[in-house]
C-alpha positions as CSV (number, residue, x, y, z in Angstrom):
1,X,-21.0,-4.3,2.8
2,X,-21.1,-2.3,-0.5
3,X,-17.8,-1.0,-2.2
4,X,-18.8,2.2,-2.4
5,X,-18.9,2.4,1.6
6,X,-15.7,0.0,2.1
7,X,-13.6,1.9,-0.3
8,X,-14.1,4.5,-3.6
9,X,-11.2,3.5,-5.7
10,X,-9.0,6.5,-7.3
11,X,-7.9,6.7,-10.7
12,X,-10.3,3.4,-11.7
13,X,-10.2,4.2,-15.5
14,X,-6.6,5.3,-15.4
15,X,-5.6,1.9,-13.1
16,X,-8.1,-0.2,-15.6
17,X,-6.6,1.4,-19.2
18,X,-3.0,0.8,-17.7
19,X,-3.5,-2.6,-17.5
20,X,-4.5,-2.9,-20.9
21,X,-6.0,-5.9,-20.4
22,X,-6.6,-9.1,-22.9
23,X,-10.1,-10.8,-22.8
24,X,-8.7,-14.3,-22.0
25,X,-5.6,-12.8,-19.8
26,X,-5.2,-13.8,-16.1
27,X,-4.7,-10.6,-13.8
28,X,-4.1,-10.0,-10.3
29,X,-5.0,-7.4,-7.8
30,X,-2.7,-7.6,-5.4
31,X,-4.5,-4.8,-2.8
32,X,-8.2,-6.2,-3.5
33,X,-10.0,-4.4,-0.7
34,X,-13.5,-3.3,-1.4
35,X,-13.2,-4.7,-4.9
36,X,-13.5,-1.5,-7.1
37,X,-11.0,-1.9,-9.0
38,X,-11.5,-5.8,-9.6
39,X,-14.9,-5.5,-10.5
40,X,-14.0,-2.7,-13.1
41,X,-11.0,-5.6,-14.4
42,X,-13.7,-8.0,-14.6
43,X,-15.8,-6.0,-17.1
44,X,-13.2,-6.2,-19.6
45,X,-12.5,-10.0,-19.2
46,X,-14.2,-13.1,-21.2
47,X,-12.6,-16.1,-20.6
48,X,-9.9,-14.8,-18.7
49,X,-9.5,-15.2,-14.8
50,X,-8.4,-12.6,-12.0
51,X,-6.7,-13.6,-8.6
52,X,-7.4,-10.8,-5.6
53,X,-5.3,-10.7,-2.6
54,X,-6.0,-9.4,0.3
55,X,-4.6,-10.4,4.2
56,X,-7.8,-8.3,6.0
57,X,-10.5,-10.6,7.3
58,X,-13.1,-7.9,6.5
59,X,-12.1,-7.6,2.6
60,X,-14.0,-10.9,2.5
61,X,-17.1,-9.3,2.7
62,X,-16.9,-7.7,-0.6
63,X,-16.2,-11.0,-2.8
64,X,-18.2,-11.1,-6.2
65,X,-19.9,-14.5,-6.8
66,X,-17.5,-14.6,-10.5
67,X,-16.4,-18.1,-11.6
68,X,-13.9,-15.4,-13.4
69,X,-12.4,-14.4,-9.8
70,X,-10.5,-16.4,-7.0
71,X,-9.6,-15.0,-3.3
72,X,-6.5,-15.2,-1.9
73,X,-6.5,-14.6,1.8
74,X,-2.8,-13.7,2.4
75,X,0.1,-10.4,2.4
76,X,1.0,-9.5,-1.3
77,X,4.1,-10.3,-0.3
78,X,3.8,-13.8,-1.0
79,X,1.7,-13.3,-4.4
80,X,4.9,-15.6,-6.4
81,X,4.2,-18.6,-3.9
82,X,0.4,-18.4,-3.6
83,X,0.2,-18.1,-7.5
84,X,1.8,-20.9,-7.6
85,X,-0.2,-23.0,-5.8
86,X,-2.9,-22.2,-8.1
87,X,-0.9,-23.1,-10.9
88,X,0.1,-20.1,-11.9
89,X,3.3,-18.9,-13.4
90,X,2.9,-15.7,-15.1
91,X,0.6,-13.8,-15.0
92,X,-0.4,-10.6,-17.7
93,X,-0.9,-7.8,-15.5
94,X,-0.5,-6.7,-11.7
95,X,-2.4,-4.0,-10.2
96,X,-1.8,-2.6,-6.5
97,X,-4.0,0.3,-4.9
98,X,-1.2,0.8,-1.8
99,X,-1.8,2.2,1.5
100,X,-5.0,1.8,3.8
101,X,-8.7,1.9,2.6
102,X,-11.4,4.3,3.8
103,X,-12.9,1.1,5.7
104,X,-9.8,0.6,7.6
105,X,-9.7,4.3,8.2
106,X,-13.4,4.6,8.9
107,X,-13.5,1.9,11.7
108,X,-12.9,3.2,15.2
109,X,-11.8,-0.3,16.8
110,X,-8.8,-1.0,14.0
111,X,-7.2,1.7,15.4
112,X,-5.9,3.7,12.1
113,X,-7.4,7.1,12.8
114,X,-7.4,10.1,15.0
115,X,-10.7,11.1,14.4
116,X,-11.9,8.1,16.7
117,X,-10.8,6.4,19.9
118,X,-10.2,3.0,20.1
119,X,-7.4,0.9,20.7
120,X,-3.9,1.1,19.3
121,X,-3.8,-1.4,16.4
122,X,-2.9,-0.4,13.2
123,X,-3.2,-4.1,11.8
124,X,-4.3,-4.8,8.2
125,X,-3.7,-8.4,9.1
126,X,-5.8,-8.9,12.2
127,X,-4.2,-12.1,13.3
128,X,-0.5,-10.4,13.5
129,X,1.0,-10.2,16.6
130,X,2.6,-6.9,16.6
131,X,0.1,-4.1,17.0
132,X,0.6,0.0,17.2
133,X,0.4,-0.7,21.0
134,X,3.6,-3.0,21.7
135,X,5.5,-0.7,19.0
136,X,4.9,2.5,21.6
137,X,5.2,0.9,24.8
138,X,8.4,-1.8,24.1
139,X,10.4,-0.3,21.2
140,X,13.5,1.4,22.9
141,X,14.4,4.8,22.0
142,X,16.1,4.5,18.9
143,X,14.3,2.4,17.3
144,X,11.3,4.5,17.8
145,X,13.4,7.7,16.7
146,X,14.3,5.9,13.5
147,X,10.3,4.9,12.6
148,X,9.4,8.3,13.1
149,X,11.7,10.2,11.5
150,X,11.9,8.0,8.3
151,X,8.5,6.4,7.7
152,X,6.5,9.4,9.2
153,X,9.5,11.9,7.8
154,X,8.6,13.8,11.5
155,X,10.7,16.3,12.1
156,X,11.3,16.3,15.9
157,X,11.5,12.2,16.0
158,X,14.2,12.5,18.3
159,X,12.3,14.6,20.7
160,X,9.4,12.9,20.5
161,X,11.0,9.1,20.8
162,X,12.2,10.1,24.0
163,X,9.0,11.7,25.6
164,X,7.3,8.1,24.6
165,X,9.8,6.0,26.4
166,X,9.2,8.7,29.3
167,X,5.4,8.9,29.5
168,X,5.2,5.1,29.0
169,X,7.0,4.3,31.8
170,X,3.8,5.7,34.1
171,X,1.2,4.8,31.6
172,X,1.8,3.0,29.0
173,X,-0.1,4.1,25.8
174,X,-4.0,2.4,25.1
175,X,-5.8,4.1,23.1
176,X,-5.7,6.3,20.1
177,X,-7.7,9.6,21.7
178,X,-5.1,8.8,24.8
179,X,-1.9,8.9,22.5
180,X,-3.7,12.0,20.5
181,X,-3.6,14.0,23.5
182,X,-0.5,13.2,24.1
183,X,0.9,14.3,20.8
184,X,-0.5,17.7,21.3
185,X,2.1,19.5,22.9
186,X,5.0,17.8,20.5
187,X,2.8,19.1,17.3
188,X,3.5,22.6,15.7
189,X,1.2,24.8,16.2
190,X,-1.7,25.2,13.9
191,X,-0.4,21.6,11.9
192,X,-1.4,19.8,14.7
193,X,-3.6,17.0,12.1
194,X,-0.9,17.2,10.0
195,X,1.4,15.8,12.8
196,X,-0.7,13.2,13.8
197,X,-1.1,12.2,10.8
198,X,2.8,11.7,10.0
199,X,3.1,10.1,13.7
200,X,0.3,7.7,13.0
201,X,1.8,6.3,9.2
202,X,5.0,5.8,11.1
203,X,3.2,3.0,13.3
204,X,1.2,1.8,10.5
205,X,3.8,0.9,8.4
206,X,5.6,-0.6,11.3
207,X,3.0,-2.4,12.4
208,X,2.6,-3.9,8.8
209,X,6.4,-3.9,7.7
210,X,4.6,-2.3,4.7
211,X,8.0,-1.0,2.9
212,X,9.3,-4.4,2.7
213,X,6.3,-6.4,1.9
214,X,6.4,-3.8,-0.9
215,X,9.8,-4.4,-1.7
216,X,9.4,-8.4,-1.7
217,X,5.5,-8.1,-3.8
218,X,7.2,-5.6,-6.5
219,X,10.1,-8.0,-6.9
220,X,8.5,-10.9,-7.2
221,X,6.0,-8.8,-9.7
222,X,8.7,-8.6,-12.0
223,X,9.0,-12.2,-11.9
224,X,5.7,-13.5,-12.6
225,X,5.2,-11.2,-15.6
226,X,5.2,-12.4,-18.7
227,X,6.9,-10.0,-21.5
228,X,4.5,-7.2,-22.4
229,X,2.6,-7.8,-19.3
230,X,1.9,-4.8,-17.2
231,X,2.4,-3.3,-13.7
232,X,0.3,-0.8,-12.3
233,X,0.9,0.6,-8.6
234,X,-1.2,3.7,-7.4
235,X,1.5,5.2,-4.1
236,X,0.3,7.5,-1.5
237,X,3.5,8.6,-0.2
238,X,7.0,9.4,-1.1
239,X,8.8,6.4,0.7
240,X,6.6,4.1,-1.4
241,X,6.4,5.7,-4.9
242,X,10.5,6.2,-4.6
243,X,10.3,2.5,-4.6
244,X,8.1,1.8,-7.5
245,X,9.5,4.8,-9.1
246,X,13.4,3.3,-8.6
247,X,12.1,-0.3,-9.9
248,X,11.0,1.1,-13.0
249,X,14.0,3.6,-14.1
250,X,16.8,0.8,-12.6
251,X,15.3,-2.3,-12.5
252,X,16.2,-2.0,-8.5
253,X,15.4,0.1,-5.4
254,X,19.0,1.7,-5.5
255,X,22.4,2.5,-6.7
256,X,22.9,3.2,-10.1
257,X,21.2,1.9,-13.2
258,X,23.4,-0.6,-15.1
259,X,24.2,-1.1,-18.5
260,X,25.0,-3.3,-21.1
261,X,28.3,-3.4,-23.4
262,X,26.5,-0.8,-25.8
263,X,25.5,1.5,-23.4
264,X,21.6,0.4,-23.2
265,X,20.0,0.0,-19.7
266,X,19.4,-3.2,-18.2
267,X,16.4,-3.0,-16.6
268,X,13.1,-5.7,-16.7
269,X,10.4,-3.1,-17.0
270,X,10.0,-0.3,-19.4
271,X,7.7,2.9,-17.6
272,X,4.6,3.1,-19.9
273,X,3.4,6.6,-18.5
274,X,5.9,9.6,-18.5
275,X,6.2,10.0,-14.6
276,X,3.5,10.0,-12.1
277,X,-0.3,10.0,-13.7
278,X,-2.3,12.6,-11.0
279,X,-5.7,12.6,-10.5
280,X,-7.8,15.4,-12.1
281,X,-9.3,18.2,-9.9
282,X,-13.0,16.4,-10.3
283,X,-11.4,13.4,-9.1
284,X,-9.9,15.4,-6.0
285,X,-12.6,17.5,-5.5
286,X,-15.1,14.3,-5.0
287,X,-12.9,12.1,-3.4
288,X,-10.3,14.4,-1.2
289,X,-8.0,11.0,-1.0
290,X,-6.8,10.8,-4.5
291,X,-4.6,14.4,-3.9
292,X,-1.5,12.6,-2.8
293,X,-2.0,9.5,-5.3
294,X,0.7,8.5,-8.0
295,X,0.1,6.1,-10.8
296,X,2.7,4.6,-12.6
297,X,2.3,2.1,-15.4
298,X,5.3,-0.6,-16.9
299,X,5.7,-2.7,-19.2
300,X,7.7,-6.5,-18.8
301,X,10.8,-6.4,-21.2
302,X,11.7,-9.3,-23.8
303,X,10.0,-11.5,-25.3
């Protein structure tokens, strides 16, 4: 399977430049996918070494033979313990491509997609338990209203939280064509992609617990850096660039920065880029997935 099919990477030279990698350094991509962007970190390495994680089977598939790279086969999440059982302590620079790659999108079966029926999944880990399915047909009410309204920012969550616990208790929900057509009438009209779209990234990051296996793999980022290493995350929504962009002014998802006895902020990272880095209308134009991207670049404090 060739990158280029599994996934085009955005911003690669942006992401790559970021980084701004040693030759002998040791890097890690913590969202390795179709390995674009490792094979591009590669390029600028000599005797250094890169670790890729990645918890989807099919990510595999796209390993380069490169005595330079190692696999990990596990959630980012855990990128502090599994470094460790390589031996590894801090690292120089941490690069993460976040949210779901064109392969995952692209394959009817996984479940990710309203352009395709298949079956209610929406796991990037394919041995987790919890799939898109149980989420609609056991969640209660509530819980369902909260998902919807905060991770998929919908605006009649309420409404449509109860019509699922409704509809469910005569068929419970299958497949994603089936739970499509059964949006429809909730969507408004003429945004009715745009809908589906928001109700499907509410079960995906469910499914996945993706905000706080963000939360844990950015903290534990911080951690494994060593000073003047850098952190690179490329966001694809709000809910998750808030967090990265949060870490990087406060040095902590929320509340108010702090500061020392002279007034200077304590935080461990210093932003590199002036806000979000955008991708360029080419960029767009070529690859329509790179409109909603946000880069942002830091830089490990002390010394």
């Amino acid at each position: 399977m060739t990158e280029s099919v599994y996934h085009i990477p955005v911003m690669l030279a942006q992401c790559t430049e970021g980084l701004s990698i040693k030759p002998n350094g040791v890097y890690v991509d913590v969202t390795f996918g179709g390995g674009g962007h490792s094979r591009e970190i590669l390029k600028h390495l000599e005797e250094g070494h890169l670790y890729g994680f990645d918890q989807d089977q099919d990510a595999l598939a796209n390993v380069p033979e490169d005595g330079r790279f190692t696999i990990v086969q596990a959630n980012f999440r855990d990128i502090k313990r599994y470094l460790r059982l390589y031996g590894v302590k801090q690292v120089d620079g941490i690069l993460a491509d976040l949210g779901i790659s064109s392969h995952q999108i692209d394959e009817p079966g996984r479940g990710f997609s309203t352009r395709f029926s298949g079956s209610l999944d929406m796991r990037m880990n394919q041995s987790a338990e919890l799939s898109a399915k149980d989420v609609l047909n056991t969640y209660e009410e509530s819980k369902l209203h909260k998902i919807l309204g905060i991770y998929g920012e919908v605006k009649n969550a309420k409404t449509l939280a109860k019509a699922i616990v409704a509809e469910r208790a005569f068929k419970p929900f299958d497949t994603t064509e089936g739970f499509t057509a059964f949006l429809k009438k909730f969507a408004p009209k003429g945004k009715d992609f745009k809908y589906y779209a928001q109700v499907f990234q509410a079960l995906r990051i469910e499914v996945n617990d993706e905000m706080g296996a963000l939360e844990e793999m950015l903290l534990s980022a911080v951690d494994v850096l060593k000073p003047g290493g850098r952190l690179v995350v490329m966001s694809y929504h709000s809910l998750e660039d808030r967090l990265v962009k949060n870490l990087i002014a406060k040095g902590k998802f929320q509340g108010e920065v702090e500061k020392d006895f002279y007034g200077n902020l304590i935080r461990p990272l210093e932003p590199v880029s002036r806000g979000a880095i955008m991708a360029d209308e080419a960029e767009v134009a070529a690859n329509p997935r790179a409109r909603s991207a946000k880069l942002r670049i830091a830089e490990k404090t002390g010394k």
